[in-house]
C-alpha positions as protocol buffer text, in pm:
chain_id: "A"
residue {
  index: 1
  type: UNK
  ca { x: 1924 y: -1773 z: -736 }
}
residue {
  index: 2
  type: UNK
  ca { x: 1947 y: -1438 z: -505 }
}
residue {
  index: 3
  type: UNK
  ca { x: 1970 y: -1100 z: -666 }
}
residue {
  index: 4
  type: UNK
  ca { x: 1974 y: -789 z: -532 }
}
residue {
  index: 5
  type: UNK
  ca { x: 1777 y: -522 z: -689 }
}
residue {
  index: 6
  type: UNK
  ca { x: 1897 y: -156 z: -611 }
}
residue {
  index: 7
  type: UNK
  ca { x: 1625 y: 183 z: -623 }
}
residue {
  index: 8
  type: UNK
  ca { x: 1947 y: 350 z: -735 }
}
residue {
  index: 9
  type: UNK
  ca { x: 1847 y: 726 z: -770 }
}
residue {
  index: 10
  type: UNK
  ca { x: 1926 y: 856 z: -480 }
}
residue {
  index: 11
  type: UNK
  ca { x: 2065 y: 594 z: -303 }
}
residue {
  index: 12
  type: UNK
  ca { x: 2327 y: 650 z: -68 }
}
residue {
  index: 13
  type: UNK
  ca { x: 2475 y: 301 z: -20 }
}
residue {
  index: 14
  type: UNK
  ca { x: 2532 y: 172 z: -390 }
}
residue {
  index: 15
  type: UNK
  ca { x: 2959 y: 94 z: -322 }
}
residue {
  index: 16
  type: UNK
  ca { x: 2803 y: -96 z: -7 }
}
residue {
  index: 17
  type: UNK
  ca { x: 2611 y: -304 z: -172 }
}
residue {
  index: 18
  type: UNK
  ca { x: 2850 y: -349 z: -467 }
}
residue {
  index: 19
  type: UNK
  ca { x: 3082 y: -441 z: -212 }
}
residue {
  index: 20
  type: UNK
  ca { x: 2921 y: -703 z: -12 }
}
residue {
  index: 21
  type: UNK
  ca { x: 2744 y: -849 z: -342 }
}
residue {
  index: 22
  type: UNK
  ca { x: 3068 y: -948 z: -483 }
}
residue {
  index: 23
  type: UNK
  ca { x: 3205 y: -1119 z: -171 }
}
residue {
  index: 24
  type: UNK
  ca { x: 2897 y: -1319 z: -209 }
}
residue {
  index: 25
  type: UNK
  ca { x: 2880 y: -1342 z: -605 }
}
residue {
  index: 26
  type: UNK
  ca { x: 2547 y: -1228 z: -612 }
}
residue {
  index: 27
  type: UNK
  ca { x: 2388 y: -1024 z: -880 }
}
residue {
  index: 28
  type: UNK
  ca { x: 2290 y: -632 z: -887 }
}
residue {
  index: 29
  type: UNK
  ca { x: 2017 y: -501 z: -1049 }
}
residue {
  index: 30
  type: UNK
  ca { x: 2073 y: -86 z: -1017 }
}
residue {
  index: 31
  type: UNK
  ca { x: 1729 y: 73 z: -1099 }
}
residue {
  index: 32
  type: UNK
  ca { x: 1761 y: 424 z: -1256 }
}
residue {
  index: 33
  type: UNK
  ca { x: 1597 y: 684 z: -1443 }
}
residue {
  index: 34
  type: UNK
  ca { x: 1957 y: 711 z: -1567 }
}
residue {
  index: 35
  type: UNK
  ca { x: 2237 y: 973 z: -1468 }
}
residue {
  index: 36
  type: UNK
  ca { x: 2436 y: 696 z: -1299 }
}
residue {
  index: 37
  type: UNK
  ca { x: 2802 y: 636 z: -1367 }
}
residue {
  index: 38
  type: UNK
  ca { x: 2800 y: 216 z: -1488 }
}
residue {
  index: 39
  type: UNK
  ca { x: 3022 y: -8 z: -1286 }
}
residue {
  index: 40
  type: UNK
  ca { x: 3270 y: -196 z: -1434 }
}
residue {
  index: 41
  type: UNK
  ca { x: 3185 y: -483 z: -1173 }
}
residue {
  index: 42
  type: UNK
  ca { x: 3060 y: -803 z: -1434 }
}
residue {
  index: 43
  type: UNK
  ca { x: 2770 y: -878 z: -1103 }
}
residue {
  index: 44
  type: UNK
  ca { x: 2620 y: -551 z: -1159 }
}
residue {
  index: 45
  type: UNK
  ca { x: 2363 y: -460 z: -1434 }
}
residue {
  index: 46
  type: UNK
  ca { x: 2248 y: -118 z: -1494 }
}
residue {
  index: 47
  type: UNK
  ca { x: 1893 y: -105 z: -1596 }
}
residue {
  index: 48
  type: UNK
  ca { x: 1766 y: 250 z: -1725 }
}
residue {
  index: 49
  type: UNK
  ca { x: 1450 y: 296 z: -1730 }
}
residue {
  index: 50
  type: UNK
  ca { x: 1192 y: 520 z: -1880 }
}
residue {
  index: 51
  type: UNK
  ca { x: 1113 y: 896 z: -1748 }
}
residue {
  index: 52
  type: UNK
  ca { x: 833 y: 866 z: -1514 }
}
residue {
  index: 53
  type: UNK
  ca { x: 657 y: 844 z: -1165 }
}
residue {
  index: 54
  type: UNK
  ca { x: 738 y: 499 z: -981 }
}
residue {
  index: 55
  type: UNK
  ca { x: 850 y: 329 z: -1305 }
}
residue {
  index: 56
  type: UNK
  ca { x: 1152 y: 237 z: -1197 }
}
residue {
  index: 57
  type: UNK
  ca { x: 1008 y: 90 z: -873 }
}
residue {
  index: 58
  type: UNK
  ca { x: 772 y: -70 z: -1102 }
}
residue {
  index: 59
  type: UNK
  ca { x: 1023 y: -241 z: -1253 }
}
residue {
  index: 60
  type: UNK
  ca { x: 1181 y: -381 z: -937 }
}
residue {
  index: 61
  type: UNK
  ca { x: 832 y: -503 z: -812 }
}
residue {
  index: 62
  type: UNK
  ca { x: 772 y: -676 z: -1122 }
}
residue {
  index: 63
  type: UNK
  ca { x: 1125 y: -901 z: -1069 }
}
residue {
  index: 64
  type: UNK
  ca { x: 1140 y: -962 z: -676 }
}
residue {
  index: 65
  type: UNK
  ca { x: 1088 y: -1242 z: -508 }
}
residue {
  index: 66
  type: UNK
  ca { x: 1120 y: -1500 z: -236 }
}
residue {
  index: 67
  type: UNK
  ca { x: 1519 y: -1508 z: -188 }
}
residue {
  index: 68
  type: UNK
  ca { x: 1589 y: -1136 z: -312 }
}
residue {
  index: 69
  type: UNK
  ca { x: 1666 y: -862 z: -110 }
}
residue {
  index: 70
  type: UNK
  ca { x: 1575 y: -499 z: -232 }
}
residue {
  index: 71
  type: UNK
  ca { x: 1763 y: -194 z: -153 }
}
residue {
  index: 72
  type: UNK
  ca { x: 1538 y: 125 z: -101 }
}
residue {
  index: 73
  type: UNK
  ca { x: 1334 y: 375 z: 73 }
}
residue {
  index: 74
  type: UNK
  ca { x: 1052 y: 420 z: -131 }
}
residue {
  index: 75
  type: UNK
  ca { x: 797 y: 257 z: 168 }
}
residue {
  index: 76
  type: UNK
  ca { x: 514 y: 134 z: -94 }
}
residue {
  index: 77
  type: UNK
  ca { x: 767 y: -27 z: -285 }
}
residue {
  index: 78
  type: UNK
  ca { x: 943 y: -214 z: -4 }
}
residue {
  index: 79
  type: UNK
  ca { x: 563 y: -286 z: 94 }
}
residue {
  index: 80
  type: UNK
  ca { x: 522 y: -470 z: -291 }
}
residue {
  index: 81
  type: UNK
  ca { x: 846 y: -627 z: -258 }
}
residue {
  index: 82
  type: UNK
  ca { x: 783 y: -735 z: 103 }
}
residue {
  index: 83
  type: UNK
  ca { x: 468 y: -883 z: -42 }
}
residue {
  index: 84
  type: UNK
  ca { x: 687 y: -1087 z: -265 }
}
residue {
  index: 85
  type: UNK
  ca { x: 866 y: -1218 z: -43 }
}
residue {
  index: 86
  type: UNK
  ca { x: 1165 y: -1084 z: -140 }
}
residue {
  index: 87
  type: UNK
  ca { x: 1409 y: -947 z: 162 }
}
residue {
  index: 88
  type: UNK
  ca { x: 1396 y: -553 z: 186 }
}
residue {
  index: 89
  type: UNK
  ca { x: 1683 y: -302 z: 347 }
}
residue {
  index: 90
  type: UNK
  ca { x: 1649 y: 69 z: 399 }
}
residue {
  index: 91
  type: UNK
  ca { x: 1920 y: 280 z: 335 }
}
residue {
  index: 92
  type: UNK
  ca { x: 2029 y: 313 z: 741 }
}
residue {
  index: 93
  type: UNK
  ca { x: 1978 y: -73 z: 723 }
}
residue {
  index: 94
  type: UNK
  ca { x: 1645 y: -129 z: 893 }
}
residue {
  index: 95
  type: UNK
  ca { x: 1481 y: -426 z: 769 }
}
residue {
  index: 96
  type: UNK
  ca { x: 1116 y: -439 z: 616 }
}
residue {
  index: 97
  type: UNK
  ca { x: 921 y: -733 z: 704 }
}
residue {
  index: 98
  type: UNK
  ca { x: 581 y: -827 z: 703 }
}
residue {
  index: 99
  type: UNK
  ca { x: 591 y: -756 z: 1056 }
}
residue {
  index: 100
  type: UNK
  ca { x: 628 y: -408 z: 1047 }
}
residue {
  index: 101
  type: UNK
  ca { x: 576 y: -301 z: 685 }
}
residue {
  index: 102
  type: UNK
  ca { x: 247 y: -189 z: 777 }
}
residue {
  index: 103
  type: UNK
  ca { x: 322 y: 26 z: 1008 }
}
residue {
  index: 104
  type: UNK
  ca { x: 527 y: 216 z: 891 }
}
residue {
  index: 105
  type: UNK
  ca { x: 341 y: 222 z: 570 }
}
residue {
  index: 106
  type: UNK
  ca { x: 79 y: 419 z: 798 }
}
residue {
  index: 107
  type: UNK
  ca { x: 365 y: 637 z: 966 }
}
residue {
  index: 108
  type: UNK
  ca { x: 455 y: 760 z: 611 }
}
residue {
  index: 109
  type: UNK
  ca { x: 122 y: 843 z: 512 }
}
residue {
  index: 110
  type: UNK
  ca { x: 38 y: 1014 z: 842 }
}
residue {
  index: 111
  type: UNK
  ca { x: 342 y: 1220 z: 804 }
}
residue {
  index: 112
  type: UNK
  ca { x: 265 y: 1263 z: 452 }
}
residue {
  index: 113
  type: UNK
  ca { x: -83 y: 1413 z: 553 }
}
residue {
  index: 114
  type: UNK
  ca { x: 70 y: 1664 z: 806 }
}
residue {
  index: 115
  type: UNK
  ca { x: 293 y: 1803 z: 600 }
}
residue {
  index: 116
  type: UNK
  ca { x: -10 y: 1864 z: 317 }
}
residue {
  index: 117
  type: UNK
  ca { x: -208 y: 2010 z: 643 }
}
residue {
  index: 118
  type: UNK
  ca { x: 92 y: 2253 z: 744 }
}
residue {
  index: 119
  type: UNK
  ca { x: 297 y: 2431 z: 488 }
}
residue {
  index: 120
  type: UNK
  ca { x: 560 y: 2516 z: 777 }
}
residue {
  index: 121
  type: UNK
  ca { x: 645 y: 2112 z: 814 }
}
residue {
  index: 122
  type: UNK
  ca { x: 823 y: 2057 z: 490 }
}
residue {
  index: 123
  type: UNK
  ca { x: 1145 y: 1877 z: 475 }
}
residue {
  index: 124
  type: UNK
  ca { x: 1391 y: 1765 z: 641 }
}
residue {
  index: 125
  type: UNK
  ca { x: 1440 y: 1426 z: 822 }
}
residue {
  index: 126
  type: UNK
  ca { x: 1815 y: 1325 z: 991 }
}
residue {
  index: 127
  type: UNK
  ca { x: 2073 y: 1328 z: 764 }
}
residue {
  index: 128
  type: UNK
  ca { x: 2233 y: 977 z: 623 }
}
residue {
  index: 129
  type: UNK
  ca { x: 2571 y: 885 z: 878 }
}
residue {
  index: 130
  type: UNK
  ca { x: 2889 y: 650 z: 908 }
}
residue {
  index: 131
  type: UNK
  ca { x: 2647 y: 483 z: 1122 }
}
residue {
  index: 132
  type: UNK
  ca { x: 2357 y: 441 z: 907 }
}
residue {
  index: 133
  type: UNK
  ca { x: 2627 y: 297 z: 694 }
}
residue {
  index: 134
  type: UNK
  ca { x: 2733 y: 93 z: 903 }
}
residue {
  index: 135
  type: UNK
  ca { x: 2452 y: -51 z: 1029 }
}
residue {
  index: 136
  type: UNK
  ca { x: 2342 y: -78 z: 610 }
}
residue {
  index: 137
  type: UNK
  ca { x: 2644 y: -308 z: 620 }
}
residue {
  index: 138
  type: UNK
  ca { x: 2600 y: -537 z: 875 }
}
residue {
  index: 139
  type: UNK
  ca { x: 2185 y: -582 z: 772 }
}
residue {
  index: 140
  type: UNK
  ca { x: 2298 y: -704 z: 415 }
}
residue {
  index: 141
  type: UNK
  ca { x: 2558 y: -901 z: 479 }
}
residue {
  index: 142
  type: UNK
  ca { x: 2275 y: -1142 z: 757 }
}
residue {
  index: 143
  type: UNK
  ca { x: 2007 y: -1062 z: 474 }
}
residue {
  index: 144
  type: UNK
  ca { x: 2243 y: -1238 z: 222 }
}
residue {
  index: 145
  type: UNK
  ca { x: 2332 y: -1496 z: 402 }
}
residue {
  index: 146
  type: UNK
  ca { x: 1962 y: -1585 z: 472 }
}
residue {
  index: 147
  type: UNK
  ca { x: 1822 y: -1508 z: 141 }
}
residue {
  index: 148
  type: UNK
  ca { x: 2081 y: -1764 z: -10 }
}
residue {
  index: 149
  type: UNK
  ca { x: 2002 y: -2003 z: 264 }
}
């Protein structure tokens, strides 16, 4: 049975994937350290987890697999996931495989090495837009219908 698991804090697209989840009838999982206002929706399940680095994305790693599709933008955890063989969306809906996890698994720690090598390169990134959104929208609704295929 699909599920869709959710890295909720700081998530941008949680109504999105609320949205799309109950046209299919699919179950959430949304991940948190907490702080989240609980849906009402009977598909989704809040799961709070313990204070703590990566415990919530431990959590999530633990659960996926084949026929899931994971919602974040924590790169080693789509990389676990991935591993898995669960589906994985970023936020602007790009698509994680095991195709191109690796690279961009080395993109994030090369960037994550310049900015420790230059104090001046801190920050920043383009902000989240109605296209990302978009775009988030159309990549779950193909992921879901594959994963349930």
């Amino acid at each position: 049975m699909t599920a869709i698991y959710v890295d909720a804090d700081a998530c941008p697209v949680k109504a999105e994937v609320e949205r799309v989840s109950t046209r299919h009838k699919v179950k959430i999982y949304v991940v948190s350290n907490g702080g989240l206002r609980p849906s009402q929706n009977p598909l989704v399940e809040n799961v709070i987890v313990p204070e703590g680095p990566d415990v919530a994305d431990m959590w999530i790693a633990d659960r996926a697999k084949t026929g899931d599709v994971v919602i974040t933008g924590d790169i080693p955890l789509a990389a676990k996931c991935v591993e898995a063989g669960a589906r994985v969306l970023r936020h602007n809906g790009e698509a994680l495989t095991a195709a191109n996890i690796g690279n961009v698994l080395a993109t994030r720690d090369l960037m994550a090495d310049l900015r420790a090598a230059d104090p001046f390169r801190q920050g920043g990134g383009k902000g989240f837009t109605k296209a990302d959104r978009s775009r988030f929208l159309d990549a779950l609704e193909r992921e879901l219908r594959a994963a349930k295929r």
